[in-house]
C-alpha positions, 0 to 999 in steps of 0.5 A: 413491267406487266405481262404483254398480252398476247397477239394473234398476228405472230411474230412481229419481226421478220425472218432476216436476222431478228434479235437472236433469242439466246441473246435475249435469253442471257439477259437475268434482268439484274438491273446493273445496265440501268444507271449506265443508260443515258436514255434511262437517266433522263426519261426515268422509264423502264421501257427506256432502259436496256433491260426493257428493250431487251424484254420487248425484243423478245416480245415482239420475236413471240408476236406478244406485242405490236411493232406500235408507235410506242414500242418503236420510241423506245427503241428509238430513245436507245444512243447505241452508247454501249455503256450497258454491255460494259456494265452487265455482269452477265455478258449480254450482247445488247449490241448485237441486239440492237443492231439486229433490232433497228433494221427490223424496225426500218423494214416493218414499221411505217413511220410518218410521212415526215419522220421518213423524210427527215431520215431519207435527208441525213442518210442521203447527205451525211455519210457522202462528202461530195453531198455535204459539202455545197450545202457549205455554202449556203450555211457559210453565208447563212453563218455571215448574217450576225447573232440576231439574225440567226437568233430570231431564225433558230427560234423560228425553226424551234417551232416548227421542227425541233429536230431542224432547230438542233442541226442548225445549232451543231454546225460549227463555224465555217472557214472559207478555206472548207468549202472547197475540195481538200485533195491530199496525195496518195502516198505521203512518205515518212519523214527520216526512215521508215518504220510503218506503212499505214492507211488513213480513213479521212472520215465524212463529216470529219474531213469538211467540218475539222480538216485539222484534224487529219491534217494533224494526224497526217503530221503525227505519223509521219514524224513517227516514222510512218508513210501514210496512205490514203485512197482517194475513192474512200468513202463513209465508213458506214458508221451513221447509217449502221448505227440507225438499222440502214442495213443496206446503205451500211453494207454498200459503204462498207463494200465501197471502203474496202474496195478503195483499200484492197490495192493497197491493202497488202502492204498495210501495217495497219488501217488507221481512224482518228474518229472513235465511232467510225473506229469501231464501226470499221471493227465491225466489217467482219460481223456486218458482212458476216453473210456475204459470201463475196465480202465476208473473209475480206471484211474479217481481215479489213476488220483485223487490221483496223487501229484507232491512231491513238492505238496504234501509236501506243503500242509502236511508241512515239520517236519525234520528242514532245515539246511543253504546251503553252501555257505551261502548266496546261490541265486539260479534261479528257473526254472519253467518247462512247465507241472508243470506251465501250465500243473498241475498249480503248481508254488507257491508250490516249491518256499514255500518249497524252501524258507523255507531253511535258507540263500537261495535267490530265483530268478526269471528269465526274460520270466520265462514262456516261454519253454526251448525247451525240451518239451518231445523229441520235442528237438530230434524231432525239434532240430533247434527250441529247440535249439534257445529256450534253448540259451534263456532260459539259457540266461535269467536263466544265468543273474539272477546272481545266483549260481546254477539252480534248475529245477524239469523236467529231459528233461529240465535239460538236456536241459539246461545243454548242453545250459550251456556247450555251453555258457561255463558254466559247472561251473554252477550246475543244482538241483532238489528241492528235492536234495536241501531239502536232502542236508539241512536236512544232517548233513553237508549241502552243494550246491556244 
C-alpha cells in the first residue's frame, strides 16, 4: 500500500471515541490476519483485509486520507467475523477497532439517498418482533404463490436491487402457526427438583422465523433441573445494529433488555442465549455502556451473568438420559458460528453436549473457521461477497458426508439453507443443538 497523501482538513473522525491509537499501534503488520479474513478471500485486496483497514483507521485519525466513498467500502466489505483477532499473534483488538470505526462512519460520511434508506428500513424493522412480524403476512402469502411465480419476481428484483433479491432469497418458509404472537409464561418451573433458576433471552428474528428453537431450549432446561424465566418486555439484545455502528439504537436496546431483567435479576443463575451473535453481543453490555454513568456497573454485572445455553449446560452437566437418533448411526457436521468461536471462544462446549447423545457421529468440516457470510445483515448489506462465501461454506459442510447440520446462529442458518437450496439440496436438515438434545430426551427420538 503506498503512502497517503496528506490532507489539510485534519482528522477525518470525530472526537467521541475514534479508533484508539494504541490499538492501532499494536498492529506489526505480519500478515497472519489475512488468510482468516473472509472479505479478504473473496475480494483479494489489501484494502479488504484487517491489516489494511487498520492502516486507514489510522490514517483517517491523522487527517491523511479522506472518509471518501472508497474508504468507506472497505470498512463496509468487514463481516465483523472476528477470525483475525483469533489468529494475530500480536493480541490486536480489531474488535474494538472496529466497532469504534463503524459508528464514526454513520455520523461523518453521508451515504446515497437510497443506501440511507435501505439501512433506515432493516434497523427500523429487524431487531423489533412486533415490527417484523405483520410484514409475515404478506411474505406468507407471497410464499403461497408456486416457484415460478417467485422465480420470475427473484430475477426482477436482481435487476433492480441486488440487495432486496438476497433478503427475499433468506426467508424461510412460513408456517401459518408463526404468524401470530407466541406468549410463553413468565416462569416455567423445572421439572422434578430444582437446581438452577435461569432467564432466557428469546431472541428478534429467531423467535418468529425458528420458534422451535426456544421452544426446544425450553424443554431442554427444564428436564435438566432448571425453571426458566423469560421477561415478557424483552426486546433485541442490540446485536444487529451494534454490529453496523448504529451506536445509539445499540445502547437504548440494551438499556431496554436489562431493565426487562432487572426484577428478576437477583435471583438469577445465569441469563441464558441459544443464538451466538446475540451471546456475545449481550457479553459485551459492559463495554458497550461502558460511559454510562447510570448503566455502566449494571451492564458488567448483566454482562457477567450471560452464558450461551450450550455453555451453561456443559459446565452444570446434563441429568435427563439421551436417547439414539434416528437413523442410527447419525453423522452430523457442526458449524461453528463466528461470535460463538471467536467472539465468546466457545468451540469444545457444544461438540461435549452433542456427543454425549448415543449413536451421533460428529464432524468436522474443511475451513471450519472461516464465515458463512451471514455475519449479521452483512449478507443483505454485501450480498455478492456473502454469497461466494455461503457456496463455500456449504460446500465444505456438504463434503463431510453427513446427514444433517447443526448450526447454533439463526442468520447462519438462513445463510446456509438458501446455499443448500441452490446446490440442490433441500434435502439436507439444518438443527440447532438444542433441537438435538430435545429430540434425544423424547420418548420417541428421531433427526428427521
Amino acid at each position: 500500500m503506498s503512502e497517503p497523501v496528506a490532507l489539510s482538513q485534519g482528522p477525518m473522525f470525530d472526537g467521541v471515541d475514534p479508533p484508539d491509537p494504541k490499538l492501532i499501534d499494536a498492529c506489526v503488520h505480519c500478515g497472519f490476519c489475512l488468510t482468516t479474513c473472509p472479505s479478504y478471500r473473496v475480494i483479494g485486496k489489501e484494502t479488504d483485509s484487517p491489516r489494511g483497514r487498520i492502516y486507514q483507521m489510522d490514517a483517517l485519525n491523522q487527517g491523511q486520507i479522506a472518509l471518501s466513498p472508497a474508504t468507506v467500502s472497505h470498512f463496509d466489505s468487514c463481516l465483523g467475523c472476528l477470525a483475525c483477532v483469533t489468529a494475530c499473534p500480536s493480541g490486536v483488538q480489531y474488535d474494538r477497532l472496529i466497532a469504534a470505526t463503524r459508528p464514526q462512519i454513520e455520523r461523518n460520511y453521508p451515504r446515497s439517498l437510497w443506501d440511507r434508506l435501505y439501512r433506515q428500513f432493516l434497523f427500523t424493522v429487524f431487531p423489533y418482533p412486533g415490527r417484523l412480524r405483520p410484514l409475515l403476512w404478506p411474505l406468507w402469502l407471497y410464499q403461497r404463490m408456486g416457484g415460478k411465480v417467485r422465480a420470475w419476481i427473484r430475477k426482477r428484483l436482481e435487476k433492480v436491487s441486488p440487495r432486496l433479491a438476497a433478503m427475499e432469497s433468506l426467508m424461510p418458509p412460513l408456517q401459518p402457526e408463526q404468524l401470530l404472537p407466541k406468549q410463553y409464561p413468565e416462569r416455567i418451573p423445572a421439572v422434578g427438583e430444582r437446581r438452577f433458576r435461569v432467564g432466557l433471552v428469546l431472541g428478534c428474528v429467531q423467535r418468529l422465523f425458528t420458534p422451535q428453537v426456544n421452544e426446544a431450549s425450553i424443554r431442554v432446561l427444564t428436564r435438566n433441573g432448571c425453571e426458566v424465566v423469560i421477561p415478557p418486555a424483552q426486546g433485541c439484545c442490540a446485536a444487529l445494529p451494534h454490529h453496523q455502528g448504529q451506536l445509539q439504537q445499540a445502547k437504548t436496546l440494551a438499556r431496554q433488555m436489562m431493565d426487562a431483567f432487572a426484577p428478576y435479576e437477583p435471583e438469577l443463575d445465569a441469563i441464558l442465549i441459544n443464538a451466538s451473535g446475540c451471546g456475545h453481543t449481550l457479553k459485551e453490555y459492559g463495554h458497550l455502556l461502558g460511559q454510562d454513568p447510570v448503566y455502566k456497573e449494571r451492564a458488567a454485572r448483566f454482562a457477567a451473568q450471560v452464558k450461551d445455553i450450550q455453555e451453561f449446560l456443559a459446565q452444570v452437566g446434563l441429568t435427563t438420559p439421551l436417547q439414539p437418533l434416528q437413523p442410527e448411526p447419525l453423522v452430523l457436521v457442526y458449524q461453528d458460528a463466528c461470535h460463538m468461536l471467536h467472539g465468546q471462544r466457545l468451540s469444545q462446549e457444544p461438540r461435549q453436549l452433542l456427543r454425549q447423545i448415543p449413536g451421533l457421529e460428529l464432524r468436522d468440516p474443511v475451513d471450519a473457521a472461516l464465515c458463512c457470510g451471514s455475519s449479521g445483515v452483512y449478507n443483505l448489506l454485501q450480498p455478492k461477497v456473502a454469497a461466494e462465501l455461503g457456496s463455500q461454506k456449504v460446500q465444505n459442510l456438504l463434503n463431510t458426508g453427513a446427514q444433517g447440520i447443526v448450526s447454533a446462529n439463526i442468520g447462519c442458518r438462513l445463510q446456509i439453507q438458501k446455499h443448500l437450496d441452490l446446490q440442490g439440496r433441500q434435502g439436507i436438515p439444518i438443527v440447532h443443538p438444542m433441537e438435538l438434545l430435545d429430540r434425544a430426551m423424547s420418548p420417541q427420538p428421531g433427526f428427521q
